[in-house]
PyMOL commands that place a pseudoatom at each C-alpha (Angstrom):
pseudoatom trace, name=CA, resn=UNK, resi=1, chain=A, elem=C, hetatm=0, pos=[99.500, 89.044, 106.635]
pseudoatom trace, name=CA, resn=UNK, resi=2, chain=A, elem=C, hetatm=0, pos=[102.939, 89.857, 108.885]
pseudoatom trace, name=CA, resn=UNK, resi=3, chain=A, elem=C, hetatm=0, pos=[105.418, 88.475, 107.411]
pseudoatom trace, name=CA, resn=UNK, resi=4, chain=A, elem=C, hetatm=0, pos=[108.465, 88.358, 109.359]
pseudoatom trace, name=CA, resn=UNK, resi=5, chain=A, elem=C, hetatm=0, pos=[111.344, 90.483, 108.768]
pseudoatom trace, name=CA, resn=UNK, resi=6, chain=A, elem=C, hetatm=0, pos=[114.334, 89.009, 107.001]
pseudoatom trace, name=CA, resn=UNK, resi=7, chain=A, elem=C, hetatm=0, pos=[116.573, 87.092, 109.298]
pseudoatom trace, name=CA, resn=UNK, resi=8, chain=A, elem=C, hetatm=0, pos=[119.631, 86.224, 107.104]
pseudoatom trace, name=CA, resn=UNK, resi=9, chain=A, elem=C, hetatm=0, pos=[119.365, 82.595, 108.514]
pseudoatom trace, name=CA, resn=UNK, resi=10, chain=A, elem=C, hetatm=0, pos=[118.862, 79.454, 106.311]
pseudoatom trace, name=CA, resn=UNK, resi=11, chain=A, elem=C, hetatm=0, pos=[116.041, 77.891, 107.696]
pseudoatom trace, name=CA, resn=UNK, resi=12, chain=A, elem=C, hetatm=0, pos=[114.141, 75.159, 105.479]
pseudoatom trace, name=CA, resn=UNK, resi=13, chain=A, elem=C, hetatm=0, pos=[112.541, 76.815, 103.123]
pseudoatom trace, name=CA, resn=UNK, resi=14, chain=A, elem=C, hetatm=0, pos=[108.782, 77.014, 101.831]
pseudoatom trace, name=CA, resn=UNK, resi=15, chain=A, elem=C, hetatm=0, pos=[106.869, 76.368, 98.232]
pseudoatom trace, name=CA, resn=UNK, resi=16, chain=A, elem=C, hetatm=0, pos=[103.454, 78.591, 98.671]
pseudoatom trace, name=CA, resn=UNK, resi=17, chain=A, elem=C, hetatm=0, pos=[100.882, 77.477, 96.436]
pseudoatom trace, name=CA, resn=UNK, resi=18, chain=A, elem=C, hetatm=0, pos=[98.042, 79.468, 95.681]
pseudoatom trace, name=CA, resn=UNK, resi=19, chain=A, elem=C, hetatm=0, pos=[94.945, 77.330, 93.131]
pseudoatom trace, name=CA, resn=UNK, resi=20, chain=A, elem=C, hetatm=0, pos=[91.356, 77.496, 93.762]
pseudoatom trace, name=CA, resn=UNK, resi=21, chain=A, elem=C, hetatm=0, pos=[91.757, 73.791, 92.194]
pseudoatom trace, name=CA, resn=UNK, resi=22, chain=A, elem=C, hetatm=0, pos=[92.047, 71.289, 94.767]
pseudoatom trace, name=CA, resn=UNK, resi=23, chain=A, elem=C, hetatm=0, pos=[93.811, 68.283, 92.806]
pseudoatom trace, name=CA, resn=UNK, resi=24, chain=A, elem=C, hetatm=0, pos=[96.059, 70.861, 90.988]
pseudoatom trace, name=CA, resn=UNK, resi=25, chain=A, elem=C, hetatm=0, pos=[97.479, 71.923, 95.107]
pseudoatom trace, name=CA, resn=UNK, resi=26, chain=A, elem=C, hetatm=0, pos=[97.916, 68.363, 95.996]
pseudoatom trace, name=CA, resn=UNK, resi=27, chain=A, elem=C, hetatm=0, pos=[99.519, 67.858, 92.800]
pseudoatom trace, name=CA, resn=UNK, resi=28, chain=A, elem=C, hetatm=0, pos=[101.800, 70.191, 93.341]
pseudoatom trace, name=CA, resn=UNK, resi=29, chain=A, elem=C, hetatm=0, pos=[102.743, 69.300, 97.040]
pseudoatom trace, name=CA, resn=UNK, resi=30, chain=A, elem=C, hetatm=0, pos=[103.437, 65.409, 95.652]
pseudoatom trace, name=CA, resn=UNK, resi=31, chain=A, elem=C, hetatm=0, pos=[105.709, 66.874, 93.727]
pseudoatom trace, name=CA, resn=UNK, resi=32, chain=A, elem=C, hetatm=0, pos=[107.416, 68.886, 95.336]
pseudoatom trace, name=CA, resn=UNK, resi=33, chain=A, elem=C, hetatm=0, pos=[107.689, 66.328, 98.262]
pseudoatom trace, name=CA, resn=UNK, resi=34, chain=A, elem=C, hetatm=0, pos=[109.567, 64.281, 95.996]
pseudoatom trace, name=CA, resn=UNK, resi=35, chain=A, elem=C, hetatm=0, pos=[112.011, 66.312, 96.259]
pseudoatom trace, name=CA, resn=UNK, resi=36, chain=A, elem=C, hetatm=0, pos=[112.093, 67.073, 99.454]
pseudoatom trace, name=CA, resn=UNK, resi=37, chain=A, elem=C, hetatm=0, pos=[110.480, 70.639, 99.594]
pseudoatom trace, name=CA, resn=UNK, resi=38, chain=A, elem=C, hetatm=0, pos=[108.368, 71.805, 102.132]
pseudoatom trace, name=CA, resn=UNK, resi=39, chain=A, elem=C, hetatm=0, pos=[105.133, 73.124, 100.312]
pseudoatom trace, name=CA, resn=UNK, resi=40, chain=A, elem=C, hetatm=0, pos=[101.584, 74.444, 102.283]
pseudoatom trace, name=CA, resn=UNK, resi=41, chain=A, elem=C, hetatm=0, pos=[98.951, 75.642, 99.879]
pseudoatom trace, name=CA, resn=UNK, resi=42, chain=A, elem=C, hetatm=0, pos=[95.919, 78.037, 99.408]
pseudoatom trace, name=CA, resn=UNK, resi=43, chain=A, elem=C, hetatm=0, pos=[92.763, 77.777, 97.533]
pseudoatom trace, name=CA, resn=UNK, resi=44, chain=A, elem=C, hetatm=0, pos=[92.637, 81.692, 97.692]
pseudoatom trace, name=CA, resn=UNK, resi=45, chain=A, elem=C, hetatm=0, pos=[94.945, 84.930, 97.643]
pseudoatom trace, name=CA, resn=UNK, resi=46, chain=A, elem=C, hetatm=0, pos=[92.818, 85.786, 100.350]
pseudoatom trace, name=CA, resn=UNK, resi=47, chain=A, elem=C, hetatm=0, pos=[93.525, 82.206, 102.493]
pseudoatom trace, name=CA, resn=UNK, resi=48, chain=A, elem=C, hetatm=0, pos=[96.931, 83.042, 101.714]
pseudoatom trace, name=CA, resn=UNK, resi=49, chain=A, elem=C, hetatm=0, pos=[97.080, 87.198, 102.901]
pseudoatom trace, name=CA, resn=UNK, resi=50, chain=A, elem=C, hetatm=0, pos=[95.777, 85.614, 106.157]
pseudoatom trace, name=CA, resn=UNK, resi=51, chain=A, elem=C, hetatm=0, pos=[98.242, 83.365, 106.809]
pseudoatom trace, name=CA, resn=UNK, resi=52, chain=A, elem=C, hetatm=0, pos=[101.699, 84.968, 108.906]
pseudoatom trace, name=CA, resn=UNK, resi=53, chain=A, elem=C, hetatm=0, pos=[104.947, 84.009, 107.067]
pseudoatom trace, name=CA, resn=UNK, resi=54, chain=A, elem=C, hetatm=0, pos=[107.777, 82.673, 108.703]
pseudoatom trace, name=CA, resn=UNK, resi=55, chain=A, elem=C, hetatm=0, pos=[111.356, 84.287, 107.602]
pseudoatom trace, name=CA, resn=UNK, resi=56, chain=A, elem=C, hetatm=0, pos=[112.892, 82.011, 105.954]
pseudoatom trace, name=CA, resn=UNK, resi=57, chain=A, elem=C, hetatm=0, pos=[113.469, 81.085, 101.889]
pseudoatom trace, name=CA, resn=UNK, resi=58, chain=A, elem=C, hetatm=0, pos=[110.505, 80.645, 99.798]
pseudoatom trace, name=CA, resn=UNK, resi=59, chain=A, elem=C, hetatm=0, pos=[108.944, 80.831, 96.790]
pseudoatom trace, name=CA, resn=UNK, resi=60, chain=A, elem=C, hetatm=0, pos=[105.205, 81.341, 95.046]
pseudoatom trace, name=CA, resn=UNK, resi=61, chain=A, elem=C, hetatm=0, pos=[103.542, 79.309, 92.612]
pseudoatom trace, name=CA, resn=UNK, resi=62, chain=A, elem=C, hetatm=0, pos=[100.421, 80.783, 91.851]
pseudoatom trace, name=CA, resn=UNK, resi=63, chain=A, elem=C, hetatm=0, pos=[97.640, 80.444, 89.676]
pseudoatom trace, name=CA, resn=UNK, resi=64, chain=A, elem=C, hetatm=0, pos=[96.492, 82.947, 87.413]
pseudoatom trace, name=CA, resn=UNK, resi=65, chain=A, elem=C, hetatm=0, pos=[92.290, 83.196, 87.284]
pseudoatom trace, name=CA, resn=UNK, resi=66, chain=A, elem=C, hetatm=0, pos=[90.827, 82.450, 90.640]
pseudoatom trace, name=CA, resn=UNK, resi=67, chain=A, elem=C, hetatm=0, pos=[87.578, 83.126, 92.164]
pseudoatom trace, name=CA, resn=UNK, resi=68, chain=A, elem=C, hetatm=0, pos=[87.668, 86.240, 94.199]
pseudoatom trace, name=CA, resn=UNK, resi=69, chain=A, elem=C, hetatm=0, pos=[91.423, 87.994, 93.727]
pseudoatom trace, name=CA, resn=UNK, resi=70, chain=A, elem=C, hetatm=0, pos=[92.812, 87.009, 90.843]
pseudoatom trace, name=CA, resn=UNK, resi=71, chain=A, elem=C, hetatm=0, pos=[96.701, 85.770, 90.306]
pseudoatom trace, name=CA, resn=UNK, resi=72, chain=A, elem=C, hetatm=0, pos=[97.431, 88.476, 88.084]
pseudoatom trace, name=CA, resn=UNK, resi=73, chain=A, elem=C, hetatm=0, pos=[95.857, 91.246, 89.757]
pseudoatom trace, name=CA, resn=UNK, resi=74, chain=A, elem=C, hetatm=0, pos=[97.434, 89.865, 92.951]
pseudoatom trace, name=CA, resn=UNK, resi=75, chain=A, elem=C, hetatm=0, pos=[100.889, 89.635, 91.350]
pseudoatom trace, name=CA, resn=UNK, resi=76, chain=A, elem=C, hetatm=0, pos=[100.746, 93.457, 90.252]
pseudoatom trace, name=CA, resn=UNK, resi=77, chain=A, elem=C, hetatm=0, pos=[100.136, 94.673, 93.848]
pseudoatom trace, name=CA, resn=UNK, resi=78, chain=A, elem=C, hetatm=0, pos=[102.179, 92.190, 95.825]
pseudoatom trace, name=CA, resn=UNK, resi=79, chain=A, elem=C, hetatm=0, pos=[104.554, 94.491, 97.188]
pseudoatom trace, name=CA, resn=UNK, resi=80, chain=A, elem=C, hetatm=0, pos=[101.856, 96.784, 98.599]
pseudoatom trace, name=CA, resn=UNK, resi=81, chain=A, elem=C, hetatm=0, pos=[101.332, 93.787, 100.547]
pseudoatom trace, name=CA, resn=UNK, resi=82, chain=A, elem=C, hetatm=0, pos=[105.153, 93.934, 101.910]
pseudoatom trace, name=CA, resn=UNK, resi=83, chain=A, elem=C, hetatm=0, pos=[105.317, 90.949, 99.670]
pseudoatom trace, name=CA, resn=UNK, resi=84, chain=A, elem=C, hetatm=0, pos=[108.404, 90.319, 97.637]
pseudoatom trace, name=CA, resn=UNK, resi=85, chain=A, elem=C, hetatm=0, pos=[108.091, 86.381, 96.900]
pseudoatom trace, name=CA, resn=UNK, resi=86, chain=A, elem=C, hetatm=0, pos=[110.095, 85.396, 93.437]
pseudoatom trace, name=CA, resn=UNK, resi=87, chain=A, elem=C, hetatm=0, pos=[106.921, 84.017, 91.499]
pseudoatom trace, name=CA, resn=UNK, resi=88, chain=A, elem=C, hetatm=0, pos=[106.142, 81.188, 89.023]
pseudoatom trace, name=CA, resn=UNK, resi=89, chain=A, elem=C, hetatm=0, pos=[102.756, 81.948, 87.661]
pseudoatom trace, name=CA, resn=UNK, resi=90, chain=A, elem=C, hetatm=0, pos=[100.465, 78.980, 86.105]
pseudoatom trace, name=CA, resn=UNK, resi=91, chain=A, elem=C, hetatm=0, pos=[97.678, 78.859, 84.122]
pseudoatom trace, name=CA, resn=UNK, resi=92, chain=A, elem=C, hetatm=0, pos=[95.545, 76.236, 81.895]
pseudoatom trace, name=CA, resn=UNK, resi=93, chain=A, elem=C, hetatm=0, pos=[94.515, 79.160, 79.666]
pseudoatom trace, name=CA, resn=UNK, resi=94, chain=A, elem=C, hetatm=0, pos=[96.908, 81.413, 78.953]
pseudoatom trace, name=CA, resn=UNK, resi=95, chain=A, elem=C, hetatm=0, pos=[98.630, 83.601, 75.713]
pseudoatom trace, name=CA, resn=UNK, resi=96, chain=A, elem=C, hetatm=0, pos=[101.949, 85.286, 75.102]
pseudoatom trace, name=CA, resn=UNK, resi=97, chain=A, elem=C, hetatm=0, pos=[99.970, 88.747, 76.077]
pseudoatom trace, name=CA, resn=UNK, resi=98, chain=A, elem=C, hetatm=0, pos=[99.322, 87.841, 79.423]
pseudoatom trace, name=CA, resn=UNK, resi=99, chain=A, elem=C, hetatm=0, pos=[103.007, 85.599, 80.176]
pseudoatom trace, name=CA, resn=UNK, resi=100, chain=A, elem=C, hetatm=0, pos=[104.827, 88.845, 78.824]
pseudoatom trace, name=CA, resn=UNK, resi=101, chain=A, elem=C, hetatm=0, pos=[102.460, 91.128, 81.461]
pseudoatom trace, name=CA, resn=UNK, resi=102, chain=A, elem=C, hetatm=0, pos=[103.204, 88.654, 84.536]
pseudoatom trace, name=CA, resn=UNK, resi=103, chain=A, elem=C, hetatm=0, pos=[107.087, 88.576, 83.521]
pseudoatom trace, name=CA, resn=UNK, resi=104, chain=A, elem=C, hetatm=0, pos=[106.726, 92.221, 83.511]
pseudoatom trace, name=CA, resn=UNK, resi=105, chain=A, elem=C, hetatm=0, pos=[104.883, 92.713, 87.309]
pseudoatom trace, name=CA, resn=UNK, resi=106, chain=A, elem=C, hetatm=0, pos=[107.946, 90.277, 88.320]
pseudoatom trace, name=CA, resn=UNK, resi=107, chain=A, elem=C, hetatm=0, pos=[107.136, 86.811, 87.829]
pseudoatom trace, name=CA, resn=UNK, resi=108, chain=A, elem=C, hetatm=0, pos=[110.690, 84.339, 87.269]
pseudoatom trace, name=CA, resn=UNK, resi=109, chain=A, elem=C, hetatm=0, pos=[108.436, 82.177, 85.353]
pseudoatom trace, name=CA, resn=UNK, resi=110, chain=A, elem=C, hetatm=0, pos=[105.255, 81.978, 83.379]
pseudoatom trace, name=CA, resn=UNK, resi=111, chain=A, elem=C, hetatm=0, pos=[104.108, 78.152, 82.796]
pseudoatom trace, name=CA, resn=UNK, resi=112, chain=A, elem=C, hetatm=0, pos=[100.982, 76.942, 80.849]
pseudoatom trace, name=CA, resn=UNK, resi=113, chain=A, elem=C, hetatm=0, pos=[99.468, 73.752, 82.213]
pseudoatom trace, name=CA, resn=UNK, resi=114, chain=A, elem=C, hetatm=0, pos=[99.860, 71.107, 81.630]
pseudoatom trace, name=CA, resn=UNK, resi=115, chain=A, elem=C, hetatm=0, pos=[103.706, 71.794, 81.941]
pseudoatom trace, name=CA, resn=UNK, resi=116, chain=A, elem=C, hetatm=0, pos=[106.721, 69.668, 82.259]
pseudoatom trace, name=CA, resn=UNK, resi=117, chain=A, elem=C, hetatm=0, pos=[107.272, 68.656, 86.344]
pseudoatom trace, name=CA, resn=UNK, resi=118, chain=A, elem=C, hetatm=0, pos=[111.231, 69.467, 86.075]
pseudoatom trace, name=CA, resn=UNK, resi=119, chain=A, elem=C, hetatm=0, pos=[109.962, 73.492, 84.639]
pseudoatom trace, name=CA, resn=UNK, resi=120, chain=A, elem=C, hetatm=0, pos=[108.154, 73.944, 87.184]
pseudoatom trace, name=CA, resn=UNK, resi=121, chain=A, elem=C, hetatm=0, pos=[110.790, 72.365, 89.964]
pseudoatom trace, name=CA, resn=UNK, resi=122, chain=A, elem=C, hetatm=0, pos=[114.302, 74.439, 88.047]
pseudoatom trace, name=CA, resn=UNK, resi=123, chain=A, elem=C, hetatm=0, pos=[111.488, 77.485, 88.662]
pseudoatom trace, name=CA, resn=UNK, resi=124, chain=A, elem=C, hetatm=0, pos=[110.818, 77.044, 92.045]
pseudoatom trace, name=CA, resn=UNK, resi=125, chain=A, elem=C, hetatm=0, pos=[114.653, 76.061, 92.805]
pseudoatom trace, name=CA, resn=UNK, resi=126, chain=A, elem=C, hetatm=0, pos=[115.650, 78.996, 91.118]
pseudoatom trace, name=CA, resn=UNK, resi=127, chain=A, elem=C, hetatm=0, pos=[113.357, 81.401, 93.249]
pseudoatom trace, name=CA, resn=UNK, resi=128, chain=A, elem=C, hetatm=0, pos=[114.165, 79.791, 96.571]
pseudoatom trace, name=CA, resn=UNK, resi=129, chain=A, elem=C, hetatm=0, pos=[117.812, 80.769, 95.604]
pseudoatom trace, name=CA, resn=UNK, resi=130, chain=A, elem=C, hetatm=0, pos=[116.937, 84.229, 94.719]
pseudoatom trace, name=CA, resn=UNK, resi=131, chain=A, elem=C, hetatm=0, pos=[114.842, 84.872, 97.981]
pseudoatom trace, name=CA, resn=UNK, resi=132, chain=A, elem=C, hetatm=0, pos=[117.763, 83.782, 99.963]
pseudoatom trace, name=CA, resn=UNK, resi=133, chain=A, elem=C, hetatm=0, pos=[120.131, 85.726, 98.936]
pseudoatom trace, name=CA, resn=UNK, resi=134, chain=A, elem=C, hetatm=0, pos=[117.781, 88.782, 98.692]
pseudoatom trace, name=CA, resn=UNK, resi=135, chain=A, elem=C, hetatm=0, pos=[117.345, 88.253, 102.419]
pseudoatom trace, name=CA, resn=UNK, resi=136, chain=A, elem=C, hetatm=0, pos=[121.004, 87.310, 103.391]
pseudoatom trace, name=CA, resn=UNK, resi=137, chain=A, elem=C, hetatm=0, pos=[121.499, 90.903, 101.620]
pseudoatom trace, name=CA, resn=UNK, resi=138, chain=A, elem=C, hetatm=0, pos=[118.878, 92.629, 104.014]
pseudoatom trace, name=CA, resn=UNK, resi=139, chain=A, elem=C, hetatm=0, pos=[119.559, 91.005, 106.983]
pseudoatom trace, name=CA, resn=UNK, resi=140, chain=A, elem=C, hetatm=0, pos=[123.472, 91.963, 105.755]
pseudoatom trace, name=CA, resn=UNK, resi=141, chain=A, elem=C, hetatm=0, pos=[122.284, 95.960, 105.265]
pseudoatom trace, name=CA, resn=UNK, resi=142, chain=A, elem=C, hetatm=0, pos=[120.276, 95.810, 108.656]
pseudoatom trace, name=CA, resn=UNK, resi=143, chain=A, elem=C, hetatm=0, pos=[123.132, 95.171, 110.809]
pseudoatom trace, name=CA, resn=UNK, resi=144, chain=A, elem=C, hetatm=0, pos=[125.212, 98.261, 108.696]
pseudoatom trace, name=CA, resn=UNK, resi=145, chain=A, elem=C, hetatm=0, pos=[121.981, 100.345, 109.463]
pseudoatom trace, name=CA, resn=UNK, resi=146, chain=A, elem=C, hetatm=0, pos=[122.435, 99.138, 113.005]
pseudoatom trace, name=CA, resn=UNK, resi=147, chain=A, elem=C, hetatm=0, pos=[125.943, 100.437, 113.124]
pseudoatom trace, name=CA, resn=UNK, resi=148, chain=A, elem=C, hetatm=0, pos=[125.334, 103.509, 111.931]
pseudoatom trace, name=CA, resn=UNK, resi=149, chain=A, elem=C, hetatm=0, pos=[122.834, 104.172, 114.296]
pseudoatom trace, name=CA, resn=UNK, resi=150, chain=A, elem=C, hetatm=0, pos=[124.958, 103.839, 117.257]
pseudoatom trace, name=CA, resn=UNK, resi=151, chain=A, elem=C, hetatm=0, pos=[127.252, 106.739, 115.944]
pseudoatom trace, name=CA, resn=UNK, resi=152, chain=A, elem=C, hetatm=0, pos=[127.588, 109.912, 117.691]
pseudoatom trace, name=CA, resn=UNK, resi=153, chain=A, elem=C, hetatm=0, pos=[125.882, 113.057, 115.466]
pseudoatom trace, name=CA, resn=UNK, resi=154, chain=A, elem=C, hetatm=0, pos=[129.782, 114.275, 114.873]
pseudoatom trace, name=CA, resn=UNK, resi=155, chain=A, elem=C, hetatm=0, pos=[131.026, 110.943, 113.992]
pseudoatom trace, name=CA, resn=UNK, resi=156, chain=A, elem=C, hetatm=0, pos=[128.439, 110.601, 111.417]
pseudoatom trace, name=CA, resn=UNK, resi=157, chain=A, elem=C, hetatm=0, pos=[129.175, 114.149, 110.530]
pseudoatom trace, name=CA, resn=UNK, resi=158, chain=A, elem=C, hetatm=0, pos=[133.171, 113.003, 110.342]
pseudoatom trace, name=CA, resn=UNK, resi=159, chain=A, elem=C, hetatm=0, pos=[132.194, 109.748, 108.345]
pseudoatom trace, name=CA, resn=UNK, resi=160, chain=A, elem=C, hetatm=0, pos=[130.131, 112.037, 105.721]
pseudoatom trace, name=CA, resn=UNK, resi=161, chain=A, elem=C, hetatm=0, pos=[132.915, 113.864, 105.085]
pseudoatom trace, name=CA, resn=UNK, resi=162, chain=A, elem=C, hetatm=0, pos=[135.732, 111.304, 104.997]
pseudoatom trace, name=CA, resn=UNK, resi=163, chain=A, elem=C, hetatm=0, pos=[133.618, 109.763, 102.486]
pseudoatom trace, name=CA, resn=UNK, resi=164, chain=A, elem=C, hetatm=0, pos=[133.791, 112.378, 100.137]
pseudoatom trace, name=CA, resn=UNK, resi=165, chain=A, elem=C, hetatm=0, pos=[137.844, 111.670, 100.191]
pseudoatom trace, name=CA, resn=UNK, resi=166, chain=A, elem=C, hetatm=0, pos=[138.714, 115.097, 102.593]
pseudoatom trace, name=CA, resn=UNK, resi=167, chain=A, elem=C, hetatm=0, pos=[141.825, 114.781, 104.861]
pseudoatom trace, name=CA, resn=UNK, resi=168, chain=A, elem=C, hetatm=0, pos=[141.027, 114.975, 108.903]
pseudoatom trace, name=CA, resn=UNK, resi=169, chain=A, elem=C, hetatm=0, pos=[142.680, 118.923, 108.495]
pseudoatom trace, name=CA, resn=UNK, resi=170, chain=A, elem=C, hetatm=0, pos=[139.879, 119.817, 105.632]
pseudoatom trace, name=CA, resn=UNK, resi=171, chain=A, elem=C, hetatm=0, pos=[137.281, 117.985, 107.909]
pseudoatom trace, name=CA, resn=UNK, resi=172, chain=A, elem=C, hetatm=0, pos=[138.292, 119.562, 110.865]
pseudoatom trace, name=CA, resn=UNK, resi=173, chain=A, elem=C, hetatm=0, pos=[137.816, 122.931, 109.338]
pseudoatom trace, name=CA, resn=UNK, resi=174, chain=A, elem=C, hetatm=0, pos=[134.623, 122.065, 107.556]
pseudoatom trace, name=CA, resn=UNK, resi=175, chain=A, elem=C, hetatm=0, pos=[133.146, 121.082, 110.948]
pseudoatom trace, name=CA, resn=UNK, resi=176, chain=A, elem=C, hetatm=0, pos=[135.141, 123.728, 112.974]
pseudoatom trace, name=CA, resn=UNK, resi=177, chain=A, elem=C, hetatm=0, pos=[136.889, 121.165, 115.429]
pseudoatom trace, name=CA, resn=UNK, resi=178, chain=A, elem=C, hetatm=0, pos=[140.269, 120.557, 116.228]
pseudoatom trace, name=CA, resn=UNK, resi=179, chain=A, elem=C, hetatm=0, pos=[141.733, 118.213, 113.767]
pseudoatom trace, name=CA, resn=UNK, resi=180, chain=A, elem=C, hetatm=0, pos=[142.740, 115.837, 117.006]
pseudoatom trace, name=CA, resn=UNK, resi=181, chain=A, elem=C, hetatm=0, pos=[138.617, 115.428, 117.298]
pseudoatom trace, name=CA, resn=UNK, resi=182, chain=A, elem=C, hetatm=0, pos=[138.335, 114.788, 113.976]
pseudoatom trace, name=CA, resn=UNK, resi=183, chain=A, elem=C, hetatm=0, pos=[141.117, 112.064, 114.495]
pseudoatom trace, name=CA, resn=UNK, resi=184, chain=A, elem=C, hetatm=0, pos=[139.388, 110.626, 117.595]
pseudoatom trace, name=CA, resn=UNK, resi=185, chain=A, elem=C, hetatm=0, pos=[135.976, 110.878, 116.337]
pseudoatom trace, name=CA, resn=UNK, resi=186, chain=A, elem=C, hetatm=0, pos=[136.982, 108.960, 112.971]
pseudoatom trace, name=CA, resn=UNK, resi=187, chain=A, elem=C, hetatm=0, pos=[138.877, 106.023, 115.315]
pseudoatom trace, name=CA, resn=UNK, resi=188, chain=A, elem=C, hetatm=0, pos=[135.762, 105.464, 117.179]
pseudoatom trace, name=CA, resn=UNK, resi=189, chain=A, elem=C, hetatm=0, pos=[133.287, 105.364, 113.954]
pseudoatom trace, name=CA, resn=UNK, resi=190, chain=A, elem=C, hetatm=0, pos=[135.706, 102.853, 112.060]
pseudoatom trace, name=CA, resn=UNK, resi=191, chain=A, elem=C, hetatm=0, pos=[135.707, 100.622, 115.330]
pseudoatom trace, name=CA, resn=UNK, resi=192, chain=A, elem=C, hetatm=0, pos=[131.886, 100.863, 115.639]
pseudoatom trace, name=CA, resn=UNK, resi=193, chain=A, elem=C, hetatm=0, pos=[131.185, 100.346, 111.919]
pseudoatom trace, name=CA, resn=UNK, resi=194, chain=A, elem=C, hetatm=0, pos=[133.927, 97.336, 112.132]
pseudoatom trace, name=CA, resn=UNK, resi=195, chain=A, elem=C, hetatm=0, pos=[136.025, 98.922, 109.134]
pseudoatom trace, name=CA, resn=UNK, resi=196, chain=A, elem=C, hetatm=0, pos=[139.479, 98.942, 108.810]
pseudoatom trace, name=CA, resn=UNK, resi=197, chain=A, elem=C, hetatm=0, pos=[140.214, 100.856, 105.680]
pseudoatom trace, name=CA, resn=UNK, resi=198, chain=A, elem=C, hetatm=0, pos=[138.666, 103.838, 104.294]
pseudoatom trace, name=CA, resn=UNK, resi=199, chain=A, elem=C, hetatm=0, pos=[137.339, 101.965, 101.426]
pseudoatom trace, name=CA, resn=UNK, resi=200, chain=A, elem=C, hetatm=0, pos=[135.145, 99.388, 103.263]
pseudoatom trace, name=CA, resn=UNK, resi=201, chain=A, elem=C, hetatm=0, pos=[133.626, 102.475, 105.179]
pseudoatom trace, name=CA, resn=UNK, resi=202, chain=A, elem=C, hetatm=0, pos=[132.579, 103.786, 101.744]
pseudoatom trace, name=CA, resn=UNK, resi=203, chain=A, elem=C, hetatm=0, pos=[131.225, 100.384, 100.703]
pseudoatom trace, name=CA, resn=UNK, resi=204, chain=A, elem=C, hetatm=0, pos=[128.781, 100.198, 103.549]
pseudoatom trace, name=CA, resn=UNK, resi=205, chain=A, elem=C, hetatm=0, pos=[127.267, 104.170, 103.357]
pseudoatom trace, name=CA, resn=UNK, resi=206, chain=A, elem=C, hetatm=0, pos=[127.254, 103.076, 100.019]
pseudoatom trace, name=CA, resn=UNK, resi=207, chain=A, elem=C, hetatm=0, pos=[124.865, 100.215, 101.001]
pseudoatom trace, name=CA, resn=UNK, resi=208, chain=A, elem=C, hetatm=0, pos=[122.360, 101.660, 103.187]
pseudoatom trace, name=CA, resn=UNK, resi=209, chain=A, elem=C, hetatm=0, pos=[122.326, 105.535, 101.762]
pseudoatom trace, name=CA, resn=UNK, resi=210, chain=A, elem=C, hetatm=0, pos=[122.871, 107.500, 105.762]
pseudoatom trace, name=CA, resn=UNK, resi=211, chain=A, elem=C, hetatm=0, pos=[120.929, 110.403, 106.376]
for i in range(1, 211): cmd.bond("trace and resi %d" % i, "trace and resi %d" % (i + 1))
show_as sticks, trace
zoom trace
């Protein structure tokens, strides 16, 4: 699987199903069609790892015991996978041992079949949301890292140190510049890293952690 990196856009989202039961997927993709979410399903973890994700919103629903992989084991070791899909986990025999383990490898929802349609849809909903905003947040950090990236060596040595609250005279004797090339330096990394105050430079290193 490649999945795509995040893109920040809103495309229309996805509803991946994974069930080795065929009239459970279709099911689920009625359902979800009724209100008006795009769904494509899997009989297998593997079907699924071979399939190439678009970037855009989406969510999991997957089923817990399955030939081959199962959903549990799966849902422990997603993110080895570069996989970081908010999950609703289903099962037809399940116990409060194994809904408290999948909440704890990350699941936003544990259901036991045969569940209520509107659980299962105020799950989904509520993991399309999350995945959005997780990648407007990304795609947000990217461009910062992006910035940064196109700074000098001493402008990122500069905004280090005006970070730490030092004056341009204290950084231009840390640094052993004039204090005019601390002054120039410092005008050209605010205009590259689009900041106008100190504080929103702060808020951005603070965001992607510079080396």
């Amino acid at each position: 699987m490649k999945p795509q990196p995040p893109t920040g856009n809103l495309a229309e989202p996805t509803v991946y199903i994974i069930d080795d039961d065929r009239s459970v997927r279709e099911a689920l993709e009625d359902l979800l069609a009724s209100v008006s979410l795009r769904a494509k399903s899997f009989a297998s973890v593997q079907d699924f790892l071979a399939f190439d994700l678009p970037g855009a919103p989406a969510c999991l629903v997957l089923d817990v015991r399955m030939p081959g992989q199962s959903g549990m084991d799966f849902l422990e070791h997603m993110t080895e996978y570069g996989l970081y899909l908010p999950t609703v986990m289903i099962t037809g025999h399940g116990d409060i041992a194994m809904g408290v383990k999948a909440m704890k490898d990350g699941a936003i929802e544990f259901l036991t079949k045969p569940f209520r349609d509107q659980d299962l849809l105020d799950a989904v909903h509520r993991g399309i949301e999350a995945d959005r905003t997780r990648r407007l947040r990304e795609a947000a950090n990217a461009d910062v890292a992006r910035r940064w990236a196109s700074l000098s060596s001493g402008e990122k040595d500069v905004a280090r140190l005006v970070a730490t609250g030092l004056l341009n005279k204290q950084i231009a004797a840390d640094l052993g510049v004039s204090e005019i090339t601390v002054k120039v330096r410092r005008g050209h990394l605010m205009r590259k890293m689009n900041t106008r105050t100190l504080a929103d430079l702060i808020r951005l290193l603070d965001r992607i952690q510079p080396t």
